[in-house]
TIVO-2410 file (N, C-alpha, C; in nm, 3 decimals):
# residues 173
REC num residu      c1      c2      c3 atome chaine
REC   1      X   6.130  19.472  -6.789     N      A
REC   1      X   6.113  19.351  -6.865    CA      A
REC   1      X   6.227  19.253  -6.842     C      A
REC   2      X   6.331  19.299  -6.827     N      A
REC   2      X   6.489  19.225  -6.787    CA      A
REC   2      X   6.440  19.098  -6.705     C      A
REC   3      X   6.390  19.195  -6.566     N      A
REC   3      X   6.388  19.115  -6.456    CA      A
REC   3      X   6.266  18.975  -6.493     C      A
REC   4      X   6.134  18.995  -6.543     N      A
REC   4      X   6.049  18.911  -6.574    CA      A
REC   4      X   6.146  18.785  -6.651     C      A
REC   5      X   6.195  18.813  -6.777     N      A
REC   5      X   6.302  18.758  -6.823    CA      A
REC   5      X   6.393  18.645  -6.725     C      A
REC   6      X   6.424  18.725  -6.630     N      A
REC   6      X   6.526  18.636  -6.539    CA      A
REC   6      X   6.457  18.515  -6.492     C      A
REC   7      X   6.305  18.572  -6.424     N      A
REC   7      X   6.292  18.457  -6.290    CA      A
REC   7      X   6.207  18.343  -6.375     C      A
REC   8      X   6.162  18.350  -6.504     N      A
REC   8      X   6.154  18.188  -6.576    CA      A
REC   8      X   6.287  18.167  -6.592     C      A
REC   9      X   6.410  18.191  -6.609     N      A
REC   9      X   6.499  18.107  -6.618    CA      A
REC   9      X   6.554  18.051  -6.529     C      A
REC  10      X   6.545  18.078  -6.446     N      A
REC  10      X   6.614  18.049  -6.277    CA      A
REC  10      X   6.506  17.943  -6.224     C      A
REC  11      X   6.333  17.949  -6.295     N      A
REC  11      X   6.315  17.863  -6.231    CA      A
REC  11      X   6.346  17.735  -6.328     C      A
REC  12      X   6.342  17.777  -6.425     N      A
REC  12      X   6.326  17.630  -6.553    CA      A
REC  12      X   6.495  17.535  -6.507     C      A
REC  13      X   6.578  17.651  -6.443     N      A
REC  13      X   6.685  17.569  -6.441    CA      A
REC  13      X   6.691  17.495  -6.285     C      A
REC  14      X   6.611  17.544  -6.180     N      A
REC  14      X   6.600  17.503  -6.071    CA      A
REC  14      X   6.553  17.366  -6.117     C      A
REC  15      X   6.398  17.352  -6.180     N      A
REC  15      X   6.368  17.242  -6.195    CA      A
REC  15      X   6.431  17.145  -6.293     C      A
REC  16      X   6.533  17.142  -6.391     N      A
REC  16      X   6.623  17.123  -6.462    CA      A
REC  16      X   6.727  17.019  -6.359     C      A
REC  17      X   6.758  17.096  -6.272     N      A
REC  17      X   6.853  17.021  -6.147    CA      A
REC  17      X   6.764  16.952  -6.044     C      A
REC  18      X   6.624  16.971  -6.037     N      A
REC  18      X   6.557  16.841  -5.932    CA      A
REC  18      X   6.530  16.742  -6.028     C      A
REC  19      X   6.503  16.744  -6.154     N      A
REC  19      X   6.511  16.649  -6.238    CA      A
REC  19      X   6.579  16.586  -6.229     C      A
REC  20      X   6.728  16.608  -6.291     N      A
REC  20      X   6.846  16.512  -6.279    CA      A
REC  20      X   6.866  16.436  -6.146     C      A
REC  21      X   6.860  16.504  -6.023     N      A
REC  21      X   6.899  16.427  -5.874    CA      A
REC  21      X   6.767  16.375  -5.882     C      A
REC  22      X   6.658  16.337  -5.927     N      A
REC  22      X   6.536  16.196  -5.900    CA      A
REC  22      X   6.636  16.105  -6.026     C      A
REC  23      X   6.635  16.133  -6.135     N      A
REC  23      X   6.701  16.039  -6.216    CA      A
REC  23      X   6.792  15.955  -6.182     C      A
REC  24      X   6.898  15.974  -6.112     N      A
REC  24      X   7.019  15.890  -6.068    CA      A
REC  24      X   6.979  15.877  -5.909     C      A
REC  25      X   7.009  15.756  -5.896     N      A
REC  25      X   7.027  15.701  -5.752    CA      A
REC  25      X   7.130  15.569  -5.725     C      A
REC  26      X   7.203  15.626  -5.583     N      A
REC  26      X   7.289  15.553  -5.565    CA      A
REC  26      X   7.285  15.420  -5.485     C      A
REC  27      X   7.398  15.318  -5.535     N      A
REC  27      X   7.321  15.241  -5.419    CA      A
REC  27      X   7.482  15.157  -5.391     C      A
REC  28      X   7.476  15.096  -5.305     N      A
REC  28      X   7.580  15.021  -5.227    CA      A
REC  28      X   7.610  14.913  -5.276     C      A
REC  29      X   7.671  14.839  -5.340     N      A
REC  29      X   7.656  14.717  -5.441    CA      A
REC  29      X   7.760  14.613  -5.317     C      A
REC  30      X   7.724  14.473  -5.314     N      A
REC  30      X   7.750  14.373  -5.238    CA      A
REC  30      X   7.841  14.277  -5.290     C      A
REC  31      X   7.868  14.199  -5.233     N      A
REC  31      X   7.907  14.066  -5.323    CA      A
REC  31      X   7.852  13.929  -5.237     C      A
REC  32      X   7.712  13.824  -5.283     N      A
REC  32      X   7.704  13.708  -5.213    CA      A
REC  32      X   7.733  13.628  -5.305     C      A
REC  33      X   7.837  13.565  -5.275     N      A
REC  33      X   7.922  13.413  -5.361    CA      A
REC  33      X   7.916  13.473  -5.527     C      A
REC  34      X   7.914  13.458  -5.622     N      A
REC  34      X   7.966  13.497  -5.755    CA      A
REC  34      X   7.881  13.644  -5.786     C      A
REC  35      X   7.814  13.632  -5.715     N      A
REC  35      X   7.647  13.713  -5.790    CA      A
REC  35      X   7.711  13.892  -5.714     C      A
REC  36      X   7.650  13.991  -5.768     N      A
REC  36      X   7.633  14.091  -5.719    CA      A
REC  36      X   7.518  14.138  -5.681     C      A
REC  37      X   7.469  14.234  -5.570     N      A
REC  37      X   7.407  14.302  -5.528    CA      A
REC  37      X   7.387  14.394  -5.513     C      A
REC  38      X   7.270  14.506  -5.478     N      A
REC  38      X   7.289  14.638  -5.470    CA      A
REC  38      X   7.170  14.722  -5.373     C      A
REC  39      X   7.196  14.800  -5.300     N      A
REC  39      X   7.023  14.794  -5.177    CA      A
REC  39      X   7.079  15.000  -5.207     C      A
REC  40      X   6.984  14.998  -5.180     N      A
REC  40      X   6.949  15.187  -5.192    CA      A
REC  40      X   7.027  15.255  -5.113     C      A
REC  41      X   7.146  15.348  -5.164     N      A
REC  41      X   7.257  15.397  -5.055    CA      A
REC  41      X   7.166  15.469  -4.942     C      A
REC  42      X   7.078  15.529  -4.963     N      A
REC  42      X   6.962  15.598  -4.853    CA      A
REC  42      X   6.947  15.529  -4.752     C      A
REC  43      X   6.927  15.414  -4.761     N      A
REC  43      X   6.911  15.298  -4.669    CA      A
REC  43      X   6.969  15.227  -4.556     C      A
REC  44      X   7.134  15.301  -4.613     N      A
REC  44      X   7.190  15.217  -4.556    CA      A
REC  44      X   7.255  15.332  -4.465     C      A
REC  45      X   7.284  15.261  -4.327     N      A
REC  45      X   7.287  15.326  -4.177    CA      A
REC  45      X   7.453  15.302  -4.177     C      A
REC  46      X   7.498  15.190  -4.184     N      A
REC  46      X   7.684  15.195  -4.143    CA      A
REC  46      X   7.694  15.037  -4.224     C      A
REC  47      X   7.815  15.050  -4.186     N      A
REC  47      X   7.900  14.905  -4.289    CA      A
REC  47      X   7.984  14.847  -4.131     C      A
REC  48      X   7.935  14.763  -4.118     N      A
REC  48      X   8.044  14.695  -4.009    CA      A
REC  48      X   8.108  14.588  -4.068     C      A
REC  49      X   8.220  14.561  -3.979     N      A
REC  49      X   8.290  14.398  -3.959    CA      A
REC  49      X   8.194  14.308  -3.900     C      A
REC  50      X   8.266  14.223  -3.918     N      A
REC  50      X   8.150  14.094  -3.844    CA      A
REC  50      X   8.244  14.076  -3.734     C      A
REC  51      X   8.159  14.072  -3.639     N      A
REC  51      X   8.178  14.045  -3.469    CA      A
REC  51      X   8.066  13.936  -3.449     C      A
REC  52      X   8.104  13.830  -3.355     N      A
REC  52      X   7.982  13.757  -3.266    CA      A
REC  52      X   7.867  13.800  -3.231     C      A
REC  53      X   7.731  13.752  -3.231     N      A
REC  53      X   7.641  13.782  -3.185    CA      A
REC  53      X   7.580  13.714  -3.082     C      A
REC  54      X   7.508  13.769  -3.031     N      A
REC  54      X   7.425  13.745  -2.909    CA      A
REC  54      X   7.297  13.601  -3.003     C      A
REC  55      X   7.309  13.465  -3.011     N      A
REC  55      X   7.189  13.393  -3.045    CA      A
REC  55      X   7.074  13.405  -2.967     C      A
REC  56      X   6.985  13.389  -3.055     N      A
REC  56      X   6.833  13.394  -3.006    CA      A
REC  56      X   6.759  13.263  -3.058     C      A
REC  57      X   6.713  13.197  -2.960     N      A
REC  57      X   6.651  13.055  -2.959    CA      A
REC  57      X   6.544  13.061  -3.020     C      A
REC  58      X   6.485  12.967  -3.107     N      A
REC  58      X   6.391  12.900  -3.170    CA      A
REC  58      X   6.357  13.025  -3.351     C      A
REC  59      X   6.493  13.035  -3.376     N      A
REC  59      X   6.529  13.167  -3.511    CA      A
REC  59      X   6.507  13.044  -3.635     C      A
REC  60      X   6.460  13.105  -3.731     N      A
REC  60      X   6.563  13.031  -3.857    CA      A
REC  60      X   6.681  13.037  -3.843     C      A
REC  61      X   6.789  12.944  -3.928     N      A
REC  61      X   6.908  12.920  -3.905    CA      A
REC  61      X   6.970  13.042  -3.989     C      A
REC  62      X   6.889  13.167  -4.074     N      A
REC  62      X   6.948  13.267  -4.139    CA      A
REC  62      X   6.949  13.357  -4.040     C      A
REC  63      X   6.872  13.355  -3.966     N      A
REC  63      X   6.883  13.471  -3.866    CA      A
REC  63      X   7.016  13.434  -3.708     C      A
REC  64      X   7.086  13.497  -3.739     N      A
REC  64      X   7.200  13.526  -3.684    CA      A
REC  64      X   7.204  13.560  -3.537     C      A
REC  65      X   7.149  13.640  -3.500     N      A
REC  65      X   7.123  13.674  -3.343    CA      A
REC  65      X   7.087  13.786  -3.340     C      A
REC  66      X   7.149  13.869  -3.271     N      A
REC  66      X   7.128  14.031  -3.199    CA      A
REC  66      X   7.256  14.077  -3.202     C      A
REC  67      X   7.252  14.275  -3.207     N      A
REC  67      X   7.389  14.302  -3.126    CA      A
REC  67      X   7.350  14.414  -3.139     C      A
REC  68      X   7.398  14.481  -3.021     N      A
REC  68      X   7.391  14.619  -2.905    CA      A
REC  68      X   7.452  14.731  -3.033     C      A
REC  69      X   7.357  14.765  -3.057     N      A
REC  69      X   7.422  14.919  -3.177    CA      A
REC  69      X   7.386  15.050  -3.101     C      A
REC  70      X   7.477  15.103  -3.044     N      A
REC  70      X   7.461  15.193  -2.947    CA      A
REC  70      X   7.335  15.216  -2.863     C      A
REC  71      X   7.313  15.125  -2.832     N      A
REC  71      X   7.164  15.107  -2.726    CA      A
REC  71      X   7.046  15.050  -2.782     C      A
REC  72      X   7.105  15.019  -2.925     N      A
REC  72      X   6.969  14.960  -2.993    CA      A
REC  72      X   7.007  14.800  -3.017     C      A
REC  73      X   6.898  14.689  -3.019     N      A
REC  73      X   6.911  14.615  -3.042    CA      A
REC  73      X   6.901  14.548  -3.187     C      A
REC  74      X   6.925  14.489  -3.228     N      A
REC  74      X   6.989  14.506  -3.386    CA      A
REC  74      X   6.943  14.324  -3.468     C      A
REC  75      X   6.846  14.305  -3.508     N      A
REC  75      X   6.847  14.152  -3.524    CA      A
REC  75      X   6.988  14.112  -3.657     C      A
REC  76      X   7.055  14.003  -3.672     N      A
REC  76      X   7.140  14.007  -3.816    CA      A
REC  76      X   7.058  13.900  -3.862     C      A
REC  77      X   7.084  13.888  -4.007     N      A
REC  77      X   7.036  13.825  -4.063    CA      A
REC  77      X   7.145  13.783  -4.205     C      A
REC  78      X   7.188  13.628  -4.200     N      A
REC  78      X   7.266  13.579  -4.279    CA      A
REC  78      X   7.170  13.581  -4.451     C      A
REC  79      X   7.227  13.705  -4.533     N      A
REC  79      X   7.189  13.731  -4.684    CA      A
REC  79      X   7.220  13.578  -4.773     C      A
REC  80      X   7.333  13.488  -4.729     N      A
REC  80      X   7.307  13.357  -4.831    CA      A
REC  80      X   7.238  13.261  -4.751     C      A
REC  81      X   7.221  13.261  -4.676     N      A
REC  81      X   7.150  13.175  -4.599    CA      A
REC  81      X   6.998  13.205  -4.602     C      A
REC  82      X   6.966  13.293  -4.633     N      A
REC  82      X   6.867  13.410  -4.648    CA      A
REC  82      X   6.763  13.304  -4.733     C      A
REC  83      X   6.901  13.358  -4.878     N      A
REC  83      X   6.849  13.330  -5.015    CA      A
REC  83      X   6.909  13.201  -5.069     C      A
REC  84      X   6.927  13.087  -4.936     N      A
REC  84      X   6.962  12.988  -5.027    CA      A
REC  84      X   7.106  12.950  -5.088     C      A
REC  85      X   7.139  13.015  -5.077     N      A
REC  85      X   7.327  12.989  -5.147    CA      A
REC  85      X   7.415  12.914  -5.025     C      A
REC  86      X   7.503  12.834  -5.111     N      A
REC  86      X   7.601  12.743  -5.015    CA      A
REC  86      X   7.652  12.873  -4.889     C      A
REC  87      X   7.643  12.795  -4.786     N      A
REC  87      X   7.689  12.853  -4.709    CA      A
REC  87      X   7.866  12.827  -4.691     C      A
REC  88      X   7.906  13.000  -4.647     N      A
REC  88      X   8.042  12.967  -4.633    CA      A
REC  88      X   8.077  13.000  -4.439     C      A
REC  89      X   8.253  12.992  -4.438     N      A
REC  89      X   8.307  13.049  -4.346    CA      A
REC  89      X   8.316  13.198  -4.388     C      A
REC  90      X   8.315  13.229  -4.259     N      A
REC  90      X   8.304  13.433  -4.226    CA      A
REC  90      X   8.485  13.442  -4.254     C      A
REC  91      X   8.476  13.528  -4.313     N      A
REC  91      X   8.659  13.567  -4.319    CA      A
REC  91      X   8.629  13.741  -4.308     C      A
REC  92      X   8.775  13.758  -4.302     N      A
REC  92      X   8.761  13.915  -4.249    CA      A
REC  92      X   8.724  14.022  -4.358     C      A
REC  93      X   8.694  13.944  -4.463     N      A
REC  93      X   8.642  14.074  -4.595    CA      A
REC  93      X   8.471  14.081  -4.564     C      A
REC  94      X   8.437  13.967  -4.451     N      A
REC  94      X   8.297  13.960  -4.399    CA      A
REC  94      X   8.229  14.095  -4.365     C      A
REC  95      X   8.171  14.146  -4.442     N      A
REC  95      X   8.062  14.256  -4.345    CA      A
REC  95      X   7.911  14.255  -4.286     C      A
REC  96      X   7.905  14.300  -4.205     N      A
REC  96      X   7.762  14.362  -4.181    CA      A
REC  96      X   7.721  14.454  -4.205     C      A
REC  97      X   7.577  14.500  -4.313     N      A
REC  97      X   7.515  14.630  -4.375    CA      A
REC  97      X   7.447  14.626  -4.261     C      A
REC  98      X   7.429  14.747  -4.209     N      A
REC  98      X   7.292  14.819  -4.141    CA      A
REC  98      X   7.189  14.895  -4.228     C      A
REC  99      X   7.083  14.826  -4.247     N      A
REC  99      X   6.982  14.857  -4.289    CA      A
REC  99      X   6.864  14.901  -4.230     C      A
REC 100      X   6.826  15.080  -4.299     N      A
REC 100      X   6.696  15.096  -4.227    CA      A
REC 100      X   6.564  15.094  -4.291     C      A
REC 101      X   6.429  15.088  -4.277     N      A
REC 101      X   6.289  15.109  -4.360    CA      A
REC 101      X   6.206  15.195  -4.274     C      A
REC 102      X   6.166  15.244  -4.282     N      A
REC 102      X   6.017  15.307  -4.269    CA      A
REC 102      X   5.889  15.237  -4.283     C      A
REC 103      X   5.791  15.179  -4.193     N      A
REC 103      X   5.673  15.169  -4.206    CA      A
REC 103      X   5.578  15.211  -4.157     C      A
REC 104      X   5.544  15.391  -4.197     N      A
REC 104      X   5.465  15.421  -4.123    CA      A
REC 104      X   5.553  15.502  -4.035     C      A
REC 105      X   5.470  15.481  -3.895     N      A
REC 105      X   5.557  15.590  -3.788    CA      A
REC 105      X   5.649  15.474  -3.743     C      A
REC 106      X   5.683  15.372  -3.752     N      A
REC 106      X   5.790  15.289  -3.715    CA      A
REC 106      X   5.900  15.305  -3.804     C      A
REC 107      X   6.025  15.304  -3.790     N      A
REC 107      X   6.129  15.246  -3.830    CA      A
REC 107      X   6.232  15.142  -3.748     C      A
REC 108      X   6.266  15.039  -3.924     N      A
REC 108      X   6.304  14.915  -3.851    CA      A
REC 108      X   6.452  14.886  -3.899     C      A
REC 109      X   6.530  14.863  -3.814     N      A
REC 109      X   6.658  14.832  -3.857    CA      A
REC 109      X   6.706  14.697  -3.857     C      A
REC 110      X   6.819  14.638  -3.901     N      A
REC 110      X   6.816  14.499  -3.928    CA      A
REC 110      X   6.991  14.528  -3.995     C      A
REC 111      X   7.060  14.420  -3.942     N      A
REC 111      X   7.190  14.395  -4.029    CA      A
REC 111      X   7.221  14.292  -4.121     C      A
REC 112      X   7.248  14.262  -4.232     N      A
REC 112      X   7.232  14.190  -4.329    CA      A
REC 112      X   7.442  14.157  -4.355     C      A
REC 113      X   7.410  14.000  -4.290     N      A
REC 113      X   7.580  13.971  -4.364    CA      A
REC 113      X   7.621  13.948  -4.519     C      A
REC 114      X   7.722  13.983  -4.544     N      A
REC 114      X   7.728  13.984  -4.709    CA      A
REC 114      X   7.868  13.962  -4.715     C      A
REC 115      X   7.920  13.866  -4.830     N      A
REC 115      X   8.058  13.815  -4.855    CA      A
REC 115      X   8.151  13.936  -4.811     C      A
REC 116      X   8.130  14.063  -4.888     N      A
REC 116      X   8.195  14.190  -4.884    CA      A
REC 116      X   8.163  14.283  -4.950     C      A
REC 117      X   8.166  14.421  -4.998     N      A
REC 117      X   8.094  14.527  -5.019    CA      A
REC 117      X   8.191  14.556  -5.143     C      A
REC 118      X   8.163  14.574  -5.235     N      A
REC 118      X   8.187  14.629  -5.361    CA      A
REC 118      X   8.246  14.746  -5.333     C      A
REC 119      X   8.148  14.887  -5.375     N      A
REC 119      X   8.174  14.998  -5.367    CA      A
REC 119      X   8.019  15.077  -5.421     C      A
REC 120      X   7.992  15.193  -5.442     N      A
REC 120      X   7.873  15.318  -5.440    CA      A
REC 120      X   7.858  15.297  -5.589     C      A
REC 121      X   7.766  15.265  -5.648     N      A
REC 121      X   7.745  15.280  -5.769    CA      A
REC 121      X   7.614  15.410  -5.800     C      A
REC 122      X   7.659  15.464  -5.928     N      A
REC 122      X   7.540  15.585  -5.988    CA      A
REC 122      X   7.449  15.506  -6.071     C      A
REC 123      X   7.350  15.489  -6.048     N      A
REC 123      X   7.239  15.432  -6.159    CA      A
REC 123      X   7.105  15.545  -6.224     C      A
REC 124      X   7.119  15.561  -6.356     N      A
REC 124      X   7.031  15.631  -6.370    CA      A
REC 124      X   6.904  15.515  -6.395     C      A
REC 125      X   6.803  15.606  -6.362     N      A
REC 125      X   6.659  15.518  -6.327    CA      A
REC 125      X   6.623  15.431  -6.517     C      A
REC 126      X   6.676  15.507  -6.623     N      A
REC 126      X   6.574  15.451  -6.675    CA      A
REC 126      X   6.660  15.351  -6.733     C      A
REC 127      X   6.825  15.301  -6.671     N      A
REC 127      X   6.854  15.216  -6.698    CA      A
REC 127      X   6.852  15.033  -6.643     C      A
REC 128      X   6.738  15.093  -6.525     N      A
REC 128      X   6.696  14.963  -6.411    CA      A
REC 128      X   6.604  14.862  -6.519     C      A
REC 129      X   6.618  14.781  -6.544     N      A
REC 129      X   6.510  14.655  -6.602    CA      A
REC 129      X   6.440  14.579  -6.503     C      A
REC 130      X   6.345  14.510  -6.559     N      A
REC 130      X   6.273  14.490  -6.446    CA      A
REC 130      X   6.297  14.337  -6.417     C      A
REC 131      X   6.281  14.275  -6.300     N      A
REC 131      X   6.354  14.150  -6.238    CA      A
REC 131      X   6.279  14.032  -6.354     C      A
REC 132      X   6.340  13.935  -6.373     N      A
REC 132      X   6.321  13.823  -6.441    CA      A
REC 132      X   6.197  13.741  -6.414     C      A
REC 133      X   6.114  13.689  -6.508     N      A
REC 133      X   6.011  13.610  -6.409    CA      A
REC 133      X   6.064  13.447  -6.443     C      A
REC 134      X   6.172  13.375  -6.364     N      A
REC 134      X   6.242  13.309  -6.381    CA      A
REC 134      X   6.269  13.232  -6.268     C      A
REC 135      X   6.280  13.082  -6.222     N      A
REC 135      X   6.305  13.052  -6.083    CA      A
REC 135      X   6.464  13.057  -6.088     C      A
REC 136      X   6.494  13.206  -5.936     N      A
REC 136      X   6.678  13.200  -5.944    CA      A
REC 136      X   6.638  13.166  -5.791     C      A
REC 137      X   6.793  13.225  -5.709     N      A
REC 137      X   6.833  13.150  -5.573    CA      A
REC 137      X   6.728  13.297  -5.483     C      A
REC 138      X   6.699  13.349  -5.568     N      A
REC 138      X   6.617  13.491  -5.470    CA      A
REC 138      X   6.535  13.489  -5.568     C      A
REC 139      X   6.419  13.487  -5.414     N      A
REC 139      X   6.301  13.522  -5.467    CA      A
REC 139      X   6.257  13.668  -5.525     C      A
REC 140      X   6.186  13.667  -5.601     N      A
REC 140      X   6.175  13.793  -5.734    CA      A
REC 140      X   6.080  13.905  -5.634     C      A
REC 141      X   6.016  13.865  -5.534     N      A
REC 141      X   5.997  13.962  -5.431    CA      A
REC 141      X   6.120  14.036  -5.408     C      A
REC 142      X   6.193  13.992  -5.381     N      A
REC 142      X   6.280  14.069  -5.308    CA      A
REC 142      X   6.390  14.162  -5.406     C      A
REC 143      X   6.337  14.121  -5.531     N      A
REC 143      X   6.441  14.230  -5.654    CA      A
REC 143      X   6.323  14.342  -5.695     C      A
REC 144      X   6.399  14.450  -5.687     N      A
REC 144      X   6.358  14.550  -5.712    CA      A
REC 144      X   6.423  14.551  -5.870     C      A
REC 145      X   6.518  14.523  -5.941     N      A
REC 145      X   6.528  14.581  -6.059    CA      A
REC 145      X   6.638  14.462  -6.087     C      A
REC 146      X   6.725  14.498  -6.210     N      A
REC 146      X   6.823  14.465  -6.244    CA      A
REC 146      X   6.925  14.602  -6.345     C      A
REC 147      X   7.059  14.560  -6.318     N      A
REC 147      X   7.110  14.721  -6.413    CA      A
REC 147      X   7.249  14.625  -6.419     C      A
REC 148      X   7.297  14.674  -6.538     N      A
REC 148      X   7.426  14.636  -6.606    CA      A
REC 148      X   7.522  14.762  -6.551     C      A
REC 149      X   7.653  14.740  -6.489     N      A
REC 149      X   7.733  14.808  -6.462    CA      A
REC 149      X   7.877  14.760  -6.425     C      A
REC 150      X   7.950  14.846  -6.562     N      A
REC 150      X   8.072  14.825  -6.576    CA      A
REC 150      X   8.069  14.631  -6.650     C      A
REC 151      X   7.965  14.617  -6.760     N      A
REC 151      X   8.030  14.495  -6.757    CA      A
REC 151      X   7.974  14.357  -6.658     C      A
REC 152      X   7.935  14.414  -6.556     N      A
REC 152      X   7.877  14.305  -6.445    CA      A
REC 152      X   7.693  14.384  -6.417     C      A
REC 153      X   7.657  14.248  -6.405     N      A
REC 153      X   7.523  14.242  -6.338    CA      A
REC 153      X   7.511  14.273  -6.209     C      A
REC 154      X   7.409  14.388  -6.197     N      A
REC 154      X   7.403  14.401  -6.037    CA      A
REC 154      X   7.245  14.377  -6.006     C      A
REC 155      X   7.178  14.290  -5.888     N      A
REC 155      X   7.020  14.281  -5.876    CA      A
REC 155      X   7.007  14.365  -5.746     C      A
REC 156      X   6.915  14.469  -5.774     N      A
REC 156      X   6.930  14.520  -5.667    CA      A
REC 156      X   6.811  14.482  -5.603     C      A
REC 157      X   6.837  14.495  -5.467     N      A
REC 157      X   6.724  14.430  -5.377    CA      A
REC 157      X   6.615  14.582  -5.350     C      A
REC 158      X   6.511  14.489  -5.264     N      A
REC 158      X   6.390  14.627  -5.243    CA      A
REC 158      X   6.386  14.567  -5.066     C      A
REC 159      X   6.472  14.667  -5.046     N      A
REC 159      X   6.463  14.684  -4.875    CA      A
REC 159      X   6.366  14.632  -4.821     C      A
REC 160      X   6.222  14.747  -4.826     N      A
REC 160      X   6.128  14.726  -4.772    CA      A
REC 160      X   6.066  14.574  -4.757     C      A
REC 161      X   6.077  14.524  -4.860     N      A
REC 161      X   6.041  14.369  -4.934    CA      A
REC 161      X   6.094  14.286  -4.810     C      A
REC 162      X   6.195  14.293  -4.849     N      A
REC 162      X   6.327  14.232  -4.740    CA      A
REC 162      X   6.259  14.216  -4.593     C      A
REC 163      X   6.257  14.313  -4.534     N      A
REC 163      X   6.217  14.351  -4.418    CA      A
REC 163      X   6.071  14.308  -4.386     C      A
REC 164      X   5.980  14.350  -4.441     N      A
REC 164      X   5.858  14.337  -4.426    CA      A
REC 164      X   5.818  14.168  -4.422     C      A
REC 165      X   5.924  14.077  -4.557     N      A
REC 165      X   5.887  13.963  -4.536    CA      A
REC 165      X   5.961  13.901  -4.403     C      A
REC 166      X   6.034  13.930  -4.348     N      A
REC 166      X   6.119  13.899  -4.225    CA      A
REC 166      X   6.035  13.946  -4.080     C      A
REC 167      X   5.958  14.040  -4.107     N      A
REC 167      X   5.859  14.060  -3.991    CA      A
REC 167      X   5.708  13.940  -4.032     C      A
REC 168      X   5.684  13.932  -4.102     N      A
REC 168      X   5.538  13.839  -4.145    CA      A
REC 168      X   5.602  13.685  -4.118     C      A
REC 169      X   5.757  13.667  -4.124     N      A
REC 169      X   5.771  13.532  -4.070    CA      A
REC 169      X   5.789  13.499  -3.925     C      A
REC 170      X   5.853  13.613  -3.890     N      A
REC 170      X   5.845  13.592  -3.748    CA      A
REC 170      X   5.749  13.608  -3.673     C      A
REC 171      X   5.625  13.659  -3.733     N      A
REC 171      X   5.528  13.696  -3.602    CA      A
REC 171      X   5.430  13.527  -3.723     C      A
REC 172      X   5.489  13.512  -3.786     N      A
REC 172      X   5.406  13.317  -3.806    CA      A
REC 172      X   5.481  13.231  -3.728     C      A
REC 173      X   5.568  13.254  -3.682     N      A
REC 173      X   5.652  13.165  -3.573    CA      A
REC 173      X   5.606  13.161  -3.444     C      A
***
């Protein structure tokens, strides 16, 4: 009888601990001009500096160029220019996120410039609210949530969103 005893507890506590790791998810929080940001740490492939890119003719003026990521070609894409915000000069707190999605059997990568990178934030899920229905400088497509942390507002973006609307403009071009 011992043993019967044991293996409901081992499992109630197994599932006890996949519970908690769906609850919290981490994500990479940004900084474009006053505002904060935040995109799904899963998502994200590397953090670069900003280096020159390779331009590509007849782009929107957010889209940045290309650059050689170990044999892959890499489109960037300027995040305030994106969404509208004064544009600035690149200084060296400048980064580039590498961002990846899944659609299907494709995956698509893309680098996104951003003032500079915050740091890893823990969000538990049921503290995400849901995006404003409000005209701001980003379109409400592209927010996946909103969450209070530490005091500051963070909007976190929905990758896929991101991406997907960046492929439907370019193949209207």
């Amino acid at each position: 009888m011992s043993q019967e005893n044991k293996t409901p507890v081992v499992k109630e506590t197994f599932v006890k601990n996949n519970s908690d790791v769906a609850v919290t998810i981490q994500y990479l929080s940004f900084v474009l001009g006053k505002e904060e940001y935040g995109v799904d740490i899963l998502r994200v492939q590397e953090i670069r500096s900003w280096e020159p890119v390779s331009r590509v003719p007849n782009v929107p003026p957010y889209e940045k160029g290309v650059v050689n990521l170990r044999g892959a070609i890499v489109p960037i894409i300027d995040l305030r220019e994106r969404f509208s915000l004064s544009k600035v000069e690149y200084t060296p707190l400048t980064v580039v996120v590498v961002l990846q999605t899944g659609n299907g059997n494709h995956t698509r990568i893309m680098g996104v410039v951003v003032d500079s990178v915050s740091d890893v934030i823990s969000v538990d899920k049921s503290e995400i609210q849901g995006a404003p229905d409000f005209g701001t400088k980003v379109s409400n497509e592209f927010i996946n949530g909103l969450v209070s942390v530490n005091e500051r507002m963070v909007m976190l973006l929905d990758v896929d969103k991101l991406l997907t609307l960046e492929t439907t403009e370019q193949s209207e071009n």
